[in-house]
PDB file of N, CA, C and O in Angstrom:
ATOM      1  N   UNK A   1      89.666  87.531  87.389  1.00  0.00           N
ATOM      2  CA  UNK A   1      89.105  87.280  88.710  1.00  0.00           C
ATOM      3  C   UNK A   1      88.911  88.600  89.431  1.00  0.00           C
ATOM      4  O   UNK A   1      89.761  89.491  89.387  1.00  0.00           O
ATOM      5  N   UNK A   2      87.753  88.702  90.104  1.00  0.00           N
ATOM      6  CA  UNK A   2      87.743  90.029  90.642  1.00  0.00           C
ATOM      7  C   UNK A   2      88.506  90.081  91.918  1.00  0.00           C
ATOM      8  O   UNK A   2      88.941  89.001  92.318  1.00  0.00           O
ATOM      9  N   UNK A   3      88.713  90.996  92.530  1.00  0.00           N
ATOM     10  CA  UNK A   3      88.987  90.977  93.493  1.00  0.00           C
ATOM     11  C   UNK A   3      88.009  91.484  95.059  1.00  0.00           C
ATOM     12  O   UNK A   3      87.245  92.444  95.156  1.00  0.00           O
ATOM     13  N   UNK A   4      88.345  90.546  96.046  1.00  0.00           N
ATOM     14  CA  UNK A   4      87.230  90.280  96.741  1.00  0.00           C
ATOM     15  C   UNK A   4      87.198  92.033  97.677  1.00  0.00           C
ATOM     16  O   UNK A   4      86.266  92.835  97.627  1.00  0.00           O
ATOM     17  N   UNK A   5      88.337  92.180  98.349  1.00  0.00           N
ATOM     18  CA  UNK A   5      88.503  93.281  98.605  1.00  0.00           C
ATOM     19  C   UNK A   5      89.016  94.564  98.291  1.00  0.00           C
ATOM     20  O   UNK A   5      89.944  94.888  99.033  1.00  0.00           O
ATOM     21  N   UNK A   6      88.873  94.951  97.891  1.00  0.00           N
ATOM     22  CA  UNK A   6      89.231  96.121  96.365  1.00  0.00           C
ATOM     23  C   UNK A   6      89.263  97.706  97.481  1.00  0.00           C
ATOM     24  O   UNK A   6      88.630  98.087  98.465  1.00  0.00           O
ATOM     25  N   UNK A   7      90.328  98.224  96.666  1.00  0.00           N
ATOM     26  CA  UNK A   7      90.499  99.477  97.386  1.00  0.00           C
ATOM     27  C   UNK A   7      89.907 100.276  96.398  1.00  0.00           C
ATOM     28  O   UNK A   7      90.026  99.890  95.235  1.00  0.00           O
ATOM     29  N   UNK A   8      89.288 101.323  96.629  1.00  0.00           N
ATOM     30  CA  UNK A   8      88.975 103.058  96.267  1.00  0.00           C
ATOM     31  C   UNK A   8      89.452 104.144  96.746  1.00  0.00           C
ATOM     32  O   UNK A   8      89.374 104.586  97.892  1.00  0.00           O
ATOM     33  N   UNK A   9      89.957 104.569  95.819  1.00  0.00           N
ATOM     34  CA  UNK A   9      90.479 106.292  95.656  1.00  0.00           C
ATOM     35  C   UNK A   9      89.208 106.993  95.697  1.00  0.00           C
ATOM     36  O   UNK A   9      88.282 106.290  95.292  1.00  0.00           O
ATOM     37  N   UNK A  10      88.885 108.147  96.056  1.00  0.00           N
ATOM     38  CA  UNK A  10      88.076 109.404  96.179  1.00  0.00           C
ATOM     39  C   UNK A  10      88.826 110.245  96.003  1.00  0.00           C
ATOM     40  O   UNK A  10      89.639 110.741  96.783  1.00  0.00           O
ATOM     41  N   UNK A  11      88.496 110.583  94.427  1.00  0.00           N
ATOM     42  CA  UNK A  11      89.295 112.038  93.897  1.00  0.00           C
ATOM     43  C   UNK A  11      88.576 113.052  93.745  1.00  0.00           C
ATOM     44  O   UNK A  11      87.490 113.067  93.164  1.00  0.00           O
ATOM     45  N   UNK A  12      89.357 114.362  94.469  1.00  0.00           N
ATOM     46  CA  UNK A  12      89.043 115.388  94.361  1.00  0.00           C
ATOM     47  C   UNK A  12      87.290 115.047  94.607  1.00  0.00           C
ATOM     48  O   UNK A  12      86.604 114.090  94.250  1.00  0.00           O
ATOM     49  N   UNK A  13      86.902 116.508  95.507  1.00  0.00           N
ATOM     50  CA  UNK A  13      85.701 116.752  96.146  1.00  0.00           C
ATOM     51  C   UNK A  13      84.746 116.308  95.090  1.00  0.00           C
ATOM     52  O   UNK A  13      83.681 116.313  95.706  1.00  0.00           O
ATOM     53  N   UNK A  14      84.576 116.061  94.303  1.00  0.00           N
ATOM     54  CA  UNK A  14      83.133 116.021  92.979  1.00  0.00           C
ATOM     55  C   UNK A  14      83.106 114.577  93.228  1.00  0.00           C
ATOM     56  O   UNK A  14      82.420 114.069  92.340  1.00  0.00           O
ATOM     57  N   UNK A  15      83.685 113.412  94.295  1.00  0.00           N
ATOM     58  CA  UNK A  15      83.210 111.890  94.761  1.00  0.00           C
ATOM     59  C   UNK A  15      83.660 111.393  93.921  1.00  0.00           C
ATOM     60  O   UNK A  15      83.045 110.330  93.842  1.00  0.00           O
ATOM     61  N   UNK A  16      84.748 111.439  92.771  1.00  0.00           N
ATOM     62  CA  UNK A  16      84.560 110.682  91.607  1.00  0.00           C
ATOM     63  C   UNK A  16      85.588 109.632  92.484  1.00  0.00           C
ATOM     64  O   UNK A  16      86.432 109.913  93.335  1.00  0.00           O
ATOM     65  N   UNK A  17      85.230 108.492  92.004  1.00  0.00           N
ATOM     66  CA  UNK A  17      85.558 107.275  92.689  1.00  0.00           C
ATOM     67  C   UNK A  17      85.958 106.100  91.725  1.00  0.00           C
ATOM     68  O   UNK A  17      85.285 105.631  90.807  1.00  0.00           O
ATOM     69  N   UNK A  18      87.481 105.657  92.242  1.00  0.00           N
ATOM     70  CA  UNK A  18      88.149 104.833  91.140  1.00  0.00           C
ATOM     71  C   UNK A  18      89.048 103.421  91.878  1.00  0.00           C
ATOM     72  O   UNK A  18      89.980 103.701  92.631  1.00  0.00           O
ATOM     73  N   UNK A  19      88.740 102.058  91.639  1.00  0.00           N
ATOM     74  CA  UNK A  19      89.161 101.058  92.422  1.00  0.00           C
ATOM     75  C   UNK A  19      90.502 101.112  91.617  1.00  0.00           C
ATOM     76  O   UNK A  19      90.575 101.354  90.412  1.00  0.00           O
ATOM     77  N   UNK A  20      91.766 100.800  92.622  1.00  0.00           N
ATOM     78  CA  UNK A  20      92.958 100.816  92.502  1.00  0.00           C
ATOM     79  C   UNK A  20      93.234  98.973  93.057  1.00  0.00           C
ATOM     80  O   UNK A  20      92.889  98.256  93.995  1.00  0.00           O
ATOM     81  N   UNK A  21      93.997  98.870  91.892  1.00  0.00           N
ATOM     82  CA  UNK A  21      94.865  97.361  91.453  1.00  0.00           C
ATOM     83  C   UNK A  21      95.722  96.894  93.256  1.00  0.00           C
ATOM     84  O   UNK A  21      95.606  95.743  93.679  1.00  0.00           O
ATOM     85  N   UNK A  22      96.602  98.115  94.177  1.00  0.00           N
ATOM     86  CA  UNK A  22      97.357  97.200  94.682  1.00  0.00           C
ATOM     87  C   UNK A  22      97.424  98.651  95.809  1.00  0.00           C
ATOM     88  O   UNK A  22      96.734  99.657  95.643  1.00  0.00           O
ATOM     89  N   UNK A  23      98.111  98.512  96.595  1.00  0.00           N
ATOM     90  CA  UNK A  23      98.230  99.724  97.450  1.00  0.00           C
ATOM     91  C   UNK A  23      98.907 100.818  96.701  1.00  0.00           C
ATOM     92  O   UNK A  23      98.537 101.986  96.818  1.00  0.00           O
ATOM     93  N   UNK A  24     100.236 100.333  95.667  1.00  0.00           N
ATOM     94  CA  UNK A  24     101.073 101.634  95.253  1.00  0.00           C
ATOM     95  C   UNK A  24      99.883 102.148  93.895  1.00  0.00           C
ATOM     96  O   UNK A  24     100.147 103.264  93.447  1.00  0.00           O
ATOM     97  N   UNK A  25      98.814 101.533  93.332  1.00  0.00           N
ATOM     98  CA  UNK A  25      98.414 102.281  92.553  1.00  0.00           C
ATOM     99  C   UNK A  25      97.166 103.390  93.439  1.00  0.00           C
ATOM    100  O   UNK A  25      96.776 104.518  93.138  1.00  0.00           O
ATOM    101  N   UNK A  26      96.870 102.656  94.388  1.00  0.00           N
ATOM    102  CA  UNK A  26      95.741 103.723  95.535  1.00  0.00           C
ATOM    103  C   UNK A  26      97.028 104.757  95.535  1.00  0.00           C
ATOM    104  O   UNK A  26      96.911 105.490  94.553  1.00  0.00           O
ATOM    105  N   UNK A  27      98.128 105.050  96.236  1.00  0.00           N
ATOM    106  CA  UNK A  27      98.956 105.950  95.971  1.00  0.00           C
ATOM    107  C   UNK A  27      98.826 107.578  95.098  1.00  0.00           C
ATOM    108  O   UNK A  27      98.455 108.742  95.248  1.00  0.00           O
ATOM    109  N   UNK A  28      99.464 106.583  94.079  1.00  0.00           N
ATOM    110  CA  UNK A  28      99.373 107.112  92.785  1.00  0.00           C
ATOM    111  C   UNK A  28      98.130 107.703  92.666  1.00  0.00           C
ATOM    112  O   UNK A  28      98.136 108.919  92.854  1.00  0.00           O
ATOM    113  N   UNK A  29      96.709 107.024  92.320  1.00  0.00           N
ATOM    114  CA  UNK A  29      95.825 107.679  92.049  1.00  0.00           C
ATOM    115  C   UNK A  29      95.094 108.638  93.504  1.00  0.00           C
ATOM    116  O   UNK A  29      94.230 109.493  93.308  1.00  0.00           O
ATOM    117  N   UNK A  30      95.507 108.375  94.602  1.00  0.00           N
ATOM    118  CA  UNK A  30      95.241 109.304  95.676  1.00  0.00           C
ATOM    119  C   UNK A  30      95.920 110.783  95.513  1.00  0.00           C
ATOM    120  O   UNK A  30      95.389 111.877  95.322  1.00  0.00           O
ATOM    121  N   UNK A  31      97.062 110.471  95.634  1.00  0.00           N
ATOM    122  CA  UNK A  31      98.177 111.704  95.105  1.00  0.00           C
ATOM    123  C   UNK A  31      97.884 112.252  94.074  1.00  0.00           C
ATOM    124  O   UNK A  31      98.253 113.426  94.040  1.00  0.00           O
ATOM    125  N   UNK A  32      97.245 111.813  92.993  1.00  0.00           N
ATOM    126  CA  UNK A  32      97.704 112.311  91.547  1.00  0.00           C
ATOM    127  C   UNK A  32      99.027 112.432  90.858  1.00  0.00           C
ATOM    128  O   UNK A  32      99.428 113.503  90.401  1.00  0.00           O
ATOM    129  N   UNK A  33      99.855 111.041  90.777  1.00  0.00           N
ATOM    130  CA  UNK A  33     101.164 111.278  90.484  1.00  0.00           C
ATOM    131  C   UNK A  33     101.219 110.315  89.376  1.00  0.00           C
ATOM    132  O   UNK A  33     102.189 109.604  89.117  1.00  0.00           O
ATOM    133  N   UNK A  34      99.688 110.358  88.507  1.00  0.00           N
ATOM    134  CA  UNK A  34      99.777 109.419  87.512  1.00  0.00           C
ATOM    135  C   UNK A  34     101.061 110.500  86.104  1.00  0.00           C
ATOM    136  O   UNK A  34     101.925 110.153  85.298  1.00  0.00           O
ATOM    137  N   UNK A  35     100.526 111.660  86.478  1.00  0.00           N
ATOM    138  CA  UNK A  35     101.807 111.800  85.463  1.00  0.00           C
ATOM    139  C   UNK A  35     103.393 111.944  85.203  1.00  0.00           C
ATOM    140  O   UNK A  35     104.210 112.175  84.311  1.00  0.00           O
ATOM    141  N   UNK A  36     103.247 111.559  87.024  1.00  0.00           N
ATOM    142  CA  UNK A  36     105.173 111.316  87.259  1.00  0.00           C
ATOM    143  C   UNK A  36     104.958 109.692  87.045  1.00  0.00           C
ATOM    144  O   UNK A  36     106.040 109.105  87.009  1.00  0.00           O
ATOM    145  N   UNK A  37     104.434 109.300  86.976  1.00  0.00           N
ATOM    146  CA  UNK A  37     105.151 107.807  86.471  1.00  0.00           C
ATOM    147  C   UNK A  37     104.746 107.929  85.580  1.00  0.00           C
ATOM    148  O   UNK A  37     105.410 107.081  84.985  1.00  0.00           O
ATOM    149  N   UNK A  38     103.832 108.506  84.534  1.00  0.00           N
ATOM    150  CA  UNK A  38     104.211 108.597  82.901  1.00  0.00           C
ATOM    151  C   UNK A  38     105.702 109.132  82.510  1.00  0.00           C
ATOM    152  O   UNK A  38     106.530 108.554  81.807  1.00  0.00           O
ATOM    153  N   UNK A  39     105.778 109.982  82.947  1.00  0.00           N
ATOM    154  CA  UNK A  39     106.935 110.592  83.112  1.00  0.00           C
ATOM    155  C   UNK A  39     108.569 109.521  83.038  1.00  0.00           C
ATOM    156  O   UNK A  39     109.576 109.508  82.331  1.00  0.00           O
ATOM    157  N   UNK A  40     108.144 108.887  83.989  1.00  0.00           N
ATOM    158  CA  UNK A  40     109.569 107.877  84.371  1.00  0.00           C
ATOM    159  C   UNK A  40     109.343 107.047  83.601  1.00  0.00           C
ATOM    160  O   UNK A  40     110.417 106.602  83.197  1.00  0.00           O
ATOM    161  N   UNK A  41     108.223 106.390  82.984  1.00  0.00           N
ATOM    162  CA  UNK A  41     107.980 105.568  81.776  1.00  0.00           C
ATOM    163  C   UNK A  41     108.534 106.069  80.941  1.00  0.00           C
ATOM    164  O   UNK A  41     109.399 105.440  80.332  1.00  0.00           O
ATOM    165  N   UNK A  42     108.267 107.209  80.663  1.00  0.00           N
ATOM    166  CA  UNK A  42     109.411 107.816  78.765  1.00  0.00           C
ATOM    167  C   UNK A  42     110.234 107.820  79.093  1.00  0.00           C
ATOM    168  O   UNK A  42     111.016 107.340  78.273  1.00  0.00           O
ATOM    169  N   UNK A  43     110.922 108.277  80.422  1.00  0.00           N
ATOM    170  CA  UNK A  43     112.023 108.541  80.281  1.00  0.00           C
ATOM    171  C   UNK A  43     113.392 107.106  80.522  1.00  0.00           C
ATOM    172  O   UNK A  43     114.593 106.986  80.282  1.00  0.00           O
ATOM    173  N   UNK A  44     112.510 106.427  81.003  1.00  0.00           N
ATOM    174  CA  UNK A  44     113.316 104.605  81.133  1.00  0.00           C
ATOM    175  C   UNK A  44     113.129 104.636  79.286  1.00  0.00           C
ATOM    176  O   UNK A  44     114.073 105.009  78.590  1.00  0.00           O
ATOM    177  N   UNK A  45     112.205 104.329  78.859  1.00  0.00           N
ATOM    178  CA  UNK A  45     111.554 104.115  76.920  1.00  0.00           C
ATOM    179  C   UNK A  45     112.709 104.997  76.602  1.00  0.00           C
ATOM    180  O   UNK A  45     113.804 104.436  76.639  1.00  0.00           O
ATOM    181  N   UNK A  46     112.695 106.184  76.315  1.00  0.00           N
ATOM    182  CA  UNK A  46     113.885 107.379  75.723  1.00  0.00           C
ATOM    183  C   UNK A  46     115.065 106.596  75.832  1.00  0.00           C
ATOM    184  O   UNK A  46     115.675 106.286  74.808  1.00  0.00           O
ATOM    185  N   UNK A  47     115.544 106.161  77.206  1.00  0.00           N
ATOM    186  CA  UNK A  47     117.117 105.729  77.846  1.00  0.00           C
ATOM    187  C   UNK A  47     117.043 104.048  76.881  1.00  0.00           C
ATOM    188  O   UNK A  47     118.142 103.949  76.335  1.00  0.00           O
ATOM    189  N   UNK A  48     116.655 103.494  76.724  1.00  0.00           N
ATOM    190  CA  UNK A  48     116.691 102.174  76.186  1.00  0.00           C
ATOM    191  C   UNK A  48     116.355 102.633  74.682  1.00  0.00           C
ATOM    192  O   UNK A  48     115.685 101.750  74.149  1.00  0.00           O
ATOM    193  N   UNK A  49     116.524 103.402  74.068  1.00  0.00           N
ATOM    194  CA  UNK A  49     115.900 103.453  72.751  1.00  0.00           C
ATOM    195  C   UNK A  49     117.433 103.890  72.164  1.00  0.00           C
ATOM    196  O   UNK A  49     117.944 103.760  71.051  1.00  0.00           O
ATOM    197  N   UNK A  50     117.884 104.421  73.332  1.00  0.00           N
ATOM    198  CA  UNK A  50     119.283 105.108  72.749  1.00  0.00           C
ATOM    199  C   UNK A  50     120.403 104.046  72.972  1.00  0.00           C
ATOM    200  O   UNK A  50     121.455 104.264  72.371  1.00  0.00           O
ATOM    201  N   UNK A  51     120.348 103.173  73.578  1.00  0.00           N
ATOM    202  CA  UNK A  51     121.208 101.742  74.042  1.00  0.00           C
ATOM    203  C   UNK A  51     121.465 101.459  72.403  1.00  0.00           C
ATOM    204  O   UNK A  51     120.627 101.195  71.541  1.00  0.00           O
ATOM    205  N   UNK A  52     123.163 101.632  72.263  1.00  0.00           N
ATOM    206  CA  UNK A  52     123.219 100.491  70.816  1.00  0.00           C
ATOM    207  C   UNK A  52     124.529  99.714  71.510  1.00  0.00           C
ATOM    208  O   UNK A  52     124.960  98.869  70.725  1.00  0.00           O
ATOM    209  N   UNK A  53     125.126  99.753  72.505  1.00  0.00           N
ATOM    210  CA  UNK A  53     126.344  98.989  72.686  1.00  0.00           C
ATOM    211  C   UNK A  53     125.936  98.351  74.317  1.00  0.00           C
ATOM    212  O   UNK A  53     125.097  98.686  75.153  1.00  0.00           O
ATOM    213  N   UNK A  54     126.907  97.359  74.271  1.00  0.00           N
ATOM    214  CA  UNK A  54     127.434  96.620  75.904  1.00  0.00           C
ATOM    215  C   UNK A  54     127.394  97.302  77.030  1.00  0.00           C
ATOM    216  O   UNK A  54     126.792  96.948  78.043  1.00  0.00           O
ATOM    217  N   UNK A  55     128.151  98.485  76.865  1.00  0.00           N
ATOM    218  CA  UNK A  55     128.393  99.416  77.991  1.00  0.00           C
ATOM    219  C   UNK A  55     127.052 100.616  78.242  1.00  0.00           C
ATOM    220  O   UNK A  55     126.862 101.240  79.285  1.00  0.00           O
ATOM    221  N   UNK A  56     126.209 100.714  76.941  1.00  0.00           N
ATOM    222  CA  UNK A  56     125.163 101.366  77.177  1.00  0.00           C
ATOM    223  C   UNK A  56     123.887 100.520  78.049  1.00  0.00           C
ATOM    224  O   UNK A  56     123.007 100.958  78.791  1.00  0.00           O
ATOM    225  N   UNK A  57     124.206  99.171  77.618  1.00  0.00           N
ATOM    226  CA  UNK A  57     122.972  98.067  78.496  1.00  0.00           C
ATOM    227  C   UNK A  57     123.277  98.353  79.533  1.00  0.00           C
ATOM    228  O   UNK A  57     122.379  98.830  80.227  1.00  0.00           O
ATOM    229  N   UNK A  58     125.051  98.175  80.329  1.00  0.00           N
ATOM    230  CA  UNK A  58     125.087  98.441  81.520  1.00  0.00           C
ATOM    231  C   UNK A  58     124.685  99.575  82.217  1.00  0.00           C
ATOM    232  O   UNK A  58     123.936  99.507  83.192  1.00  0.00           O
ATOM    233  N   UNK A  59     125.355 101.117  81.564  1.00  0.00           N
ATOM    234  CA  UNK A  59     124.876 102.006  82.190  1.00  0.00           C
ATOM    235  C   UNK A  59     123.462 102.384  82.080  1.00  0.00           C
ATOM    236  O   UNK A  59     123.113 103.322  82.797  1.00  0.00           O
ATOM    237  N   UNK A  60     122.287 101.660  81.075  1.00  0.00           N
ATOM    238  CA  UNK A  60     120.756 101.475  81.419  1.00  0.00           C
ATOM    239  C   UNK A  60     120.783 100.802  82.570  1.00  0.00           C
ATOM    240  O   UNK A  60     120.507 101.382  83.620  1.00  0.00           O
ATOM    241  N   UNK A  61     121.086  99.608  82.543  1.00  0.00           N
ATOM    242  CA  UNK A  61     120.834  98.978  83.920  1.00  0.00           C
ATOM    243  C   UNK A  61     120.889  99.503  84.789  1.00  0.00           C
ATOM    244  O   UNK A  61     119.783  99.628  85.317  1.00  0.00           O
ATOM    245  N   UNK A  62     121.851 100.042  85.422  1.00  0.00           N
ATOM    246  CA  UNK A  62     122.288 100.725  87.002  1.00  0.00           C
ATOM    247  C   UNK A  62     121.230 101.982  87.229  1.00  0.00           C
ATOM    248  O   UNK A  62     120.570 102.243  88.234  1.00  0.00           O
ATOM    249  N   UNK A  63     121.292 102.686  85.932  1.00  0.00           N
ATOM    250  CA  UNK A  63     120.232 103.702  86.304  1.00  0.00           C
ATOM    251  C   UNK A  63     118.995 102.832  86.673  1.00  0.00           C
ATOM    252  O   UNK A  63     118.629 102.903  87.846  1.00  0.00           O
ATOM    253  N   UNK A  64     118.196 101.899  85.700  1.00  0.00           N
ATOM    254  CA  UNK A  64     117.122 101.678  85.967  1.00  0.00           C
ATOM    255  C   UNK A  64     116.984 101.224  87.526  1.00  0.00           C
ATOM    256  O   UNK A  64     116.088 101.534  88.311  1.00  0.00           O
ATOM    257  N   UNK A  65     117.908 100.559  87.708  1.00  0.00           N
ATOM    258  CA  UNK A  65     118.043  99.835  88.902  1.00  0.00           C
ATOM    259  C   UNK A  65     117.839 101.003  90.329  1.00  0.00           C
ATOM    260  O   UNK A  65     117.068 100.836  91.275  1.00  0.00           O
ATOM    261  N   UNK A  66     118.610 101.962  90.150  1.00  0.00           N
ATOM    262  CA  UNK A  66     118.632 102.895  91.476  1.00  0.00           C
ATOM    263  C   UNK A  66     117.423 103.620  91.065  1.00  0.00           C
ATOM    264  O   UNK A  66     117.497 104.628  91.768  1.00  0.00           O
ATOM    265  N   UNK A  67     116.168 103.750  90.238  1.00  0.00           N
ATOM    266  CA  UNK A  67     115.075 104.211  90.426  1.00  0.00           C
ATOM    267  C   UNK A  67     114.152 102.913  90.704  1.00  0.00           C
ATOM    268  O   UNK A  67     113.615 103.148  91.786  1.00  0.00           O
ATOM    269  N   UNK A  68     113.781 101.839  90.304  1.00  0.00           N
ATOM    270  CA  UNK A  68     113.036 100.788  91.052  1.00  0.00           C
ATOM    271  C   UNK A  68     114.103 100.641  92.508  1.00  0.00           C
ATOM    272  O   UNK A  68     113.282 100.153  93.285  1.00  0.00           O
ATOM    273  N   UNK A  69     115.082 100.736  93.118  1.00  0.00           N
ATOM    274  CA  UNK A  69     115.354 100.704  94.330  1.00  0.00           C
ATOM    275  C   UNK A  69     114.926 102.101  94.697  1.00  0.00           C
ATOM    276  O   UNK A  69     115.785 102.468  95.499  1.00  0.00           O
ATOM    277  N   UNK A  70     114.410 102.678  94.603  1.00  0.00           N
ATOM    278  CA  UNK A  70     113.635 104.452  95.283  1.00  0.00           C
ATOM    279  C   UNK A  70     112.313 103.499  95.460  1.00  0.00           C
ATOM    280  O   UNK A  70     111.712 103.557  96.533  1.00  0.00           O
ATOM    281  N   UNK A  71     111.777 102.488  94.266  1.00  0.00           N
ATOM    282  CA  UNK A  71     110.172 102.811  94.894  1.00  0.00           C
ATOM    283  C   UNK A  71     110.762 101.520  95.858  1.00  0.00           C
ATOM    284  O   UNK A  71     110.282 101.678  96.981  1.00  0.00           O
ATOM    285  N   UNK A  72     111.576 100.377  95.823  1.00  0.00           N
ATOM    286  CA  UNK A  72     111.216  99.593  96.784  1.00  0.00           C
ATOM    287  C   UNK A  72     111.261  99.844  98.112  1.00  0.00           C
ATOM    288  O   UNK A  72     110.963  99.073  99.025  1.00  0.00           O
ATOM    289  N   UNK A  73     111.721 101.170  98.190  1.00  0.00           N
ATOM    290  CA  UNK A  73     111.441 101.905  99.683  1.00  0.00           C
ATOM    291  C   UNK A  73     109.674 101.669 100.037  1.00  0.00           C
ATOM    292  O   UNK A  73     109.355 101.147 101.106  1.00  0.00           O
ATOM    293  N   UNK A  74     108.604 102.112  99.021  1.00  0.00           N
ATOM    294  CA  UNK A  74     107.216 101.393  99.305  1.00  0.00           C
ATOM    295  C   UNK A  74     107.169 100.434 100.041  1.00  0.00           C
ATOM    296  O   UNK A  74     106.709 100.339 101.178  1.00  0.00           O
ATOM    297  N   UNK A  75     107.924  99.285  99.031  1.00  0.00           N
ATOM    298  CA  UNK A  75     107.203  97.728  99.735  1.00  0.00           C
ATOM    299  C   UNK A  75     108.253  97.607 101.171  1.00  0.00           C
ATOM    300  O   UNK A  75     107.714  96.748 101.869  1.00  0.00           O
ATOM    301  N   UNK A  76     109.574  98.135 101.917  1.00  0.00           N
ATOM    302  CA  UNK A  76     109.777  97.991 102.337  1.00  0.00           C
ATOM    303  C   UNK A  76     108.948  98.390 103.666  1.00  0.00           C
ATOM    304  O   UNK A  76     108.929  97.690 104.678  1.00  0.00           O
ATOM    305  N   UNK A  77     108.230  99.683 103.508  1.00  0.00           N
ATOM    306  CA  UNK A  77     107.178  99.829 104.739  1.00  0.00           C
ATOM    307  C   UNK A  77     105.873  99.875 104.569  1.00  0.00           C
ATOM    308  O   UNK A  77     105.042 100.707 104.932  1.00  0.00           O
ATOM    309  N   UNK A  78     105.779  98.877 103.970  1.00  0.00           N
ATOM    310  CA  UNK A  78     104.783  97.634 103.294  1.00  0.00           C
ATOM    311  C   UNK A  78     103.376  98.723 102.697  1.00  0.00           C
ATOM    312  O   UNK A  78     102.176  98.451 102.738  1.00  0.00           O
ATOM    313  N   UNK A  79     103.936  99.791 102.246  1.00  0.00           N
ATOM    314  CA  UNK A  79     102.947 100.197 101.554  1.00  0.00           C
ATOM    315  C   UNK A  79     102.734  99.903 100.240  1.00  0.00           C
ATOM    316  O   UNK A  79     101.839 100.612  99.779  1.00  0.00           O
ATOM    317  N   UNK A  80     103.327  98.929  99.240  1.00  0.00           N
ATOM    318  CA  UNK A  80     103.041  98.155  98.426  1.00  0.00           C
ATOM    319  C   UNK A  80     102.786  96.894  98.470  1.00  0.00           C
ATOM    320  O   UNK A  80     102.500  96.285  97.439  1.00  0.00           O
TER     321      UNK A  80
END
């Protein structure tokens, strides 16, 4: 389904112009911080690849947890 009202990024002066999914991806692609969340993608992938016990799920969890509680600072001032 498309979407009826669709946001655009304008990157960098040369107009190149790119519709973004939700407010935090206008963000992202406004900023250019697509390669810090590649970034936090390997590095969550890396941390779960190395998980072989109980206590490693947990200490994945908590980490993962206190970096998705950093971005829900976004939706809290509803910029997501």
């Amino acid at each position: 389904m498309k979407n009826k009202n669709p946001l655009y990024v304008v990157k960098d002066a040369g107009g190149i112009v790119e519709e973004a999914s939700s407010a935090f991806d206008f963000l992202v692609k406004k900023f250019h911080l697509e390669p810090l969340v590649e970034l936090i993608k390997s590095l969550i992938e890396m941390i779960l690849e190395q998980v072989n016990s109980y206590q490693g799920i947990i200490i994945a969890r908590e980490f993962i947890e206190k970096i998705l509680g950093k971005l829900e600072l976004f939706k809290k001032f509803g910029i997501a």
